[in-house]
C-alpha positions in Angstrom: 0.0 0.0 0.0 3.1 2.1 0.9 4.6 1.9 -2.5 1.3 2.6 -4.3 0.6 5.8 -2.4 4.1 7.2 -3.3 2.9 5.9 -6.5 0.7 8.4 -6.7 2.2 10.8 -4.9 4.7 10.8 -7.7 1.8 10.8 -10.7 0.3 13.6 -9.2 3.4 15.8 -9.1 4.0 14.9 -12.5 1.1 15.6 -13.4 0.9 18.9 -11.3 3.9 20.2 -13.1 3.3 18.9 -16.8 -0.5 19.6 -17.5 -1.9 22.4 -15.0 -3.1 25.5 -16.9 -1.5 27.9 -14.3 0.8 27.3 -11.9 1.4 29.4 -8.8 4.5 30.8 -6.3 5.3 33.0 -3.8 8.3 34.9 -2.8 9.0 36.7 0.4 11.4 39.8 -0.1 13.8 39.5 1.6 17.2 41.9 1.6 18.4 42.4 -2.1 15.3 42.5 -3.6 15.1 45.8 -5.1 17.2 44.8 -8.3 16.7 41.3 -8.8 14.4 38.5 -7.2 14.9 35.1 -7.0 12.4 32.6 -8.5 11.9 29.5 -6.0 14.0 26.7 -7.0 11.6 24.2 -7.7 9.4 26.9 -10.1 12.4 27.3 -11.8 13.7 23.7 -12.6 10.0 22.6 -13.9 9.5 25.6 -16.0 12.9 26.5 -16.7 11.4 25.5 -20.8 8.4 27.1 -21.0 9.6 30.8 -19.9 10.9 33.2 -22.6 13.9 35.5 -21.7 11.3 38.2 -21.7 8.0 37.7 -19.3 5.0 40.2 -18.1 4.5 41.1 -14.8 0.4 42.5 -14.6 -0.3 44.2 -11.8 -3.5 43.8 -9.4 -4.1 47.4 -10.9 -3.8 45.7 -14.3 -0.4 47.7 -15.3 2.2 45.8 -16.8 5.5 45.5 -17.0 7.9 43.5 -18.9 10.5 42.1 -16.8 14.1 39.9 -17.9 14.3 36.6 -16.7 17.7 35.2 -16.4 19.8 32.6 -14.5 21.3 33.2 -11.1 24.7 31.1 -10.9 25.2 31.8 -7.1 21.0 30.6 -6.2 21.4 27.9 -8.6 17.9 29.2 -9.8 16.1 31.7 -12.5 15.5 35.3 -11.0 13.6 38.7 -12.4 16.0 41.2 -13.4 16.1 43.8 -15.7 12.5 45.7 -15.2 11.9 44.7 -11.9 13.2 47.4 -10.2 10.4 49.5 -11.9 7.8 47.5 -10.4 9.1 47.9 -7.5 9.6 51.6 -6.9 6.1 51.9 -8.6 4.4 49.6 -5.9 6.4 50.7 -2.9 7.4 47.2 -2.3 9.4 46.7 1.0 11.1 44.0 2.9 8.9 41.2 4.5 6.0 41.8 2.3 4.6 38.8 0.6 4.0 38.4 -3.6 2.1 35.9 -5.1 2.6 35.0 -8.5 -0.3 33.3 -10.7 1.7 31.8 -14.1 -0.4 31.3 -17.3 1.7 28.8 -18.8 3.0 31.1 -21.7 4.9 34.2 -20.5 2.6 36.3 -17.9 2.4 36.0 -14.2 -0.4 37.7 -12.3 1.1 39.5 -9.1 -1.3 39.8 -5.9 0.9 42.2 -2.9 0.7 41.5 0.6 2.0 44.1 3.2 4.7 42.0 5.6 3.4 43.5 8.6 -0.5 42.8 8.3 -0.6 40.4 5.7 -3.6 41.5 4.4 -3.3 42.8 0.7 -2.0 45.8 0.0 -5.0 48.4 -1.1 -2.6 50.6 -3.1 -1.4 48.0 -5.3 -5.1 48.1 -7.1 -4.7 52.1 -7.7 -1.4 52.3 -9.5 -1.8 54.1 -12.6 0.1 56.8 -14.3 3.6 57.1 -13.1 6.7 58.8 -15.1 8.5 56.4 -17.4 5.1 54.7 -18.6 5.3 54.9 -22.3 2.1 53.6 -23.0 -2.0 54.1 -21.6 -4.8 52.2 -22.9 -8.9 52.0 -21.2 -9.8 48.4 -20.4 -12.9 47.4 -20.0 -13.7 49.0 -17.0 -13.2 52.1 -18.0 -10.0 53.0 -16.0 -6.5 53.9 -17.5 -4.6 50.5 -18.0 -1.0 51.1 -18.4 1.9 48.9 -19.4 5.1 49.6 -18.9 7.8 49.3 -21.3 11.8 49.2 -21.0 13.7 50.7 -23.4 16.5 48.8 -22.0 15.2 45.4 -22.6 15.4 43.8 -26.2 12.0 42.6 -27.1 13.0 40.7 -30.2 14.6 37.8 -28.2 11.6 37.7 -25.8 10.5 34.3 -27.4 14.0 32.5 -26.6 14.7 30.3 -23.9 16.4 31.2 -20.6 19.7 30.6 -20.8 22.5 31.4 -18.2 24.4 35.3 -19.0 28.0 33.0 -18.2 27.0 30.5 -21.0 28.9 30.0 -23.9 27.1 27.6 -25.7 24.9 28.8 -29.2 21.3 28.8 -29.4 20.6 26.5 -32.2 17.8 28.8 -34.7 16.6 25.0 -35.9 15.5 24.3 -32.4 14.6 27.8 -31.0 13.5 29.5 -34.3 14.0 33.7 -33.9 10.6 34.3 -34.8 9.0 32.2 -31.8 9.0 28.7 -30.4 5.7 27.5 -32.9 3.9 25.2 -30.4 1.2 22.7 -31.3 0.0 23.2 -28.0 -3.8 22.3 -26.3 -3.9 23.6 -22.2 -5.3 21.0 -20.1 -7.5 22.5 -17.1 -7.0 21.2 -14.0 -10.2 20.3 -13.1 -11.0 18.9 -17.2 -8.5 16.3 -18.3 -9.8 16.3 -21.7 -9.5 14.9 -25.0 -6.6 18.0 -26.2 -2.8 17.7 -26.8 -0.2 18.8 -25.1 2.5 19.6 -27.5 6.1 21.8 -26.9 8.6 22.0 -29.6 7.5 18.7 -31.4 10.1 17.5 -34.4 9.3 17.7 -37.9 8.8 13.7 -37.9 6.6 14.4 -34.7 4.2 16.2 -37.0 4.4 14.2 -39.7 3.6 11.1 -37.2 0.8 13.1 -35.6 -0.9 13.5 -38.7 -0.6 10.1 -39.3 -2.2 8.8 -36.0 -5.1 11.4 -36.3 -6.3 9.9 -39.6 -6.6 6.3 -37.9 -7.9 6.7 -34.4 -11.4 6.1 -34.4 -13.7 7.8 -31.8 -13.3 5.0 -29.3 -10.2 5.5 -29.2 -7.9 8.1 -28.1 -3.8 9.5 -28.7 -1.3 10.7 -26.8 2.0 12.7 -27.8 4.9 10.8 -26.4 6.5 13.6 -24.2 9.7 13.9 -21.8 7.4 12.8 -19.0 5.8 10.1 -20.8 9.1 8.4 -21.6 11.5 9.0 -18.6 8.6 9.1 -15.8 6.0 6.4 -14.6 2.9 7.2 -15.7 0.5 8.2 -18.7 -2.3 10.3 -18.0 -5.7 9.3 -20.0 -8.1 12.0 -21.1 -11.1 12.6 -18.5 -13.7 12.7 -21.1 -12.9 9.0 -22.5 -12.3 7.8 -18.8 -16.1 8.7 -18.5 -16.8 7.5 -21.0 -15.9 4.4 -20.6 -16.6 3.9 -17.0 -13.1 4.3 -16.6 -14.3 5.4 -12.9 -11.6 3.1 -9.7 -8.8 1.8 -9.8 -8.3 -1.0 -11.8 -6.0 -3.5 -13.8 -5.7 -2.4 -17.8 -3.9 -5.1 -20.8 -1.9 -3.3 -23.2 -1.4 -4.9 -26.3 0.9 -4.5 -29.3 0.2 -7.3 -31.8 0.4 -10.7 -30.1 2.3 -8.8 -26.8 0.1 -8.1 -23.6 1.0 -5.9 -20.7 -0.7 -5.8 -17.3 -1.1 -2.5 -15.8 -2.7 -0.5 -13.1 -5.1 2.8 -13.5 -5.6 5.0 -10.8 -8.5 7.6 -10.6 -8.5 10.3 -9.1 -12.3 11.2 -8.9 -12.3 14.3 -6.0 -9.5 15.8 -8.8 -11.2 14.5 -12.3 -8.0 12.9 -13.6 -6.7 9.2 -13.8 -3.7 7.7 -15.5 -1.5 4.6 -16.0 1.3 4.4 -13.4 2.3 0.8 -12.5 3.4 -0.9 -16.0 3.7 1.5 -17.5 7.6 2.0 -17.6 7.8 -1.4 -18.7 5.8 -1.1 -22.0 7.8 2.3 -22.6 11.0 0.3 -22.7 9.6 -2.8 -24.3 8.1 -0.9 -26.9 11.5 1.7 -27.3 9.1 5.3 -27.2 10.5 8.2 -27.5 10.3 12.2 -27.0 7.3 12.9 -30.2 6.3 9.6 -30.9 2.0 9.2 -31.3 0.3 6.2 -29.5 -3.2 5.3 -30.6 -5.3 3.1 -28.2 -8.7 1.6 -29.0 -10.6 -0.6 -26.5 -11.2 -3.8 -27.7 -14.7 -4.4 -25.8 -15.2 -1.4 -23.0 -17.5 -3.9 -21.2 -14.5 -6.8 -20.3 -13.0 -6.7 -17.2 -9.8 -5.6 -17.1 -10.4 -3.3 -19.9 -8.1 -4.0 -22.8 -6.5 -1.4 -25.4 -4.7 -2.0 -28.3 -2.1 0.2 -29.0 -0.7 1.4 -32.5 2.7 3.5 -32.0 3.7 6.0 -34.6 7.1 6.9 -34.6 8.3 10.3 -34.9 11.8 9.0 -36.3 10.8 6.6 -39.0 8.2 9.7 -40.3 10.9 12.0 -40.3 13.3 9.8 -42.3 10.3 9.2 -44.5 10.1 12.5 -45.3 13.9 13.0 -45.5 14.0 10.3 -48.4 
């Protein structure tokens, strides 16, 4: 029982980290932070991929502000930079006080203020408006001034490239982070609404190709995932909601795998307080069995949905074998 709740203590991090629409932190400010703050560690090493050098700050008072993220050799860690001292002076932010940080998933972050001595929200932080160096006003919806805040001193053009330490040497590669924008194929998955969309980042050429492939065979009982880092290295594959209801999907339960004559046993857990389930026992084993990797397409259709244990048949398209196809 031990091993199955660290299990899925380890599926639902995973999970946590890979699929959530936003993700949150919070940073006390401690002595230093008027130039630079330091993004916790953990934030940093999960989404050190998804963040652009350049991200947006908004305001509770909806102002925003476009701040540099870079790496922090001595914390190990990302940290705000260049821009961040503006938002600072322009919300009187002062040691002790409390930030939380709301991230969308592509490059904003939502910023709530709490005052370090009555950690209760700051009031002022709703009402800043028109200051100096803002370069821009705009009316939102509300009616109100909505400002954001530009910096002449940031370059804008790289704001679609990954973070990538200031001490590095190493070249970007324009093939793998192309100067016009990482082009994602990308579907958000709520976290309430594990559904039937794709979660895509930076998928190869052969990854499209095998894609396109997979979504001309699967057949509505059925349903494909995208092979992804955490498909292949971790322990688990998460199963969309929707076809989990659908096919009573509903407890934990044992689930055969098949690829041509070969069966696998597995276990699915449900998670039915969160609305999410997934395959974690077994499921390394038909990873390595079957060799997947980083882009390949799995289709799996359920031979009969009413046999106990439920049994899929899987079809694997492979992302190098379509990339060499269209190579030749």
């Amino acid at each position: 029982m031990e091993e199955n709740c660290e299990d899925c203590m380890q599926w639902e991090e995973e999970l946590y980290w890979t699929h959530f629409q936003t993700l949150h932190f919070s940073q006390l400010l401690l002595p230093g932070f008027h130039h630079c703050l330091v993004i916790p560690q953990k934030f940093s090493i999960h989404c050190k991929r998804k963040l652009p050098q350049i991200v947006t700050l908004k305001s509770p008072s909806g102002a925003i502000y476009n701040v540099k993220v870079e790496q922090d050799d001595v914390e190990k860690t990302l940290a705000f930079r260049c821009g961040w001292d503006k938002f600072v002076k322009d919300h009187s932010l002062k040691g002790n006080d409390l930030l939380v940080f709301k991230f969308h998933g592509v490059s904003e972050f939502e910023v709530l203020i709490f005052d370090g001595q009555t950690l209760c929200e700051r009031p002022a932080s709703y009402f800043v408006r028109k200051c100096g160096h803002a370069d821009k006003t705009k009316v939102s919806q509300t009616g109100y001034d909505q400002e954001e805040h530009f910096n002449s001193d940031i370059d804008t053009a790289s704001a679609q490239l990954p973070v990538i330490s200031p001490t590095s040497t190493g070249r970007v590669s324009k093939e793998k982070y192309p100067l016009s924008g990482l082009k994602k194929m990308r579907g958000e998955i709520s976290n309430d609404s594990l559904d039937h969309k794709l979660d895509i980042e930076m998928i190869s050429a052969g990854g499209n190709k095998a894609l396109s492939l997979a979504q001309r065979v699967v057949l509505p009982d059925g349903f494909m995932v995208v092979m992804k880092r955490s498909h292949v290295s971790k322990c688990f594959l998460t199963i969309p909601y929707k076809w989990c209801l659908k096919n009573n999907l509903l407890a934990r339960q044992e689930v055969v795998m098949q690829v041509d004559q070969k069966k696998w046993v597995m276990k699915f857990n449900f998670f039915g307080s969160r609305g999410r389930g997934g395959i974690s026992t077994g499921w390394k084993k038909f990873v390595q069995d079957n060799n997947l990797r980083e882009s390949d397409v799995c289709v799996f259709e359920p031979t009969n949905s009413e046999t106990k244990p439920l049994h899929l048949h899987v079809y694997i398209f492979r992302a190098a074998e379509a990339e060499s196809s269209n190579n030749g």
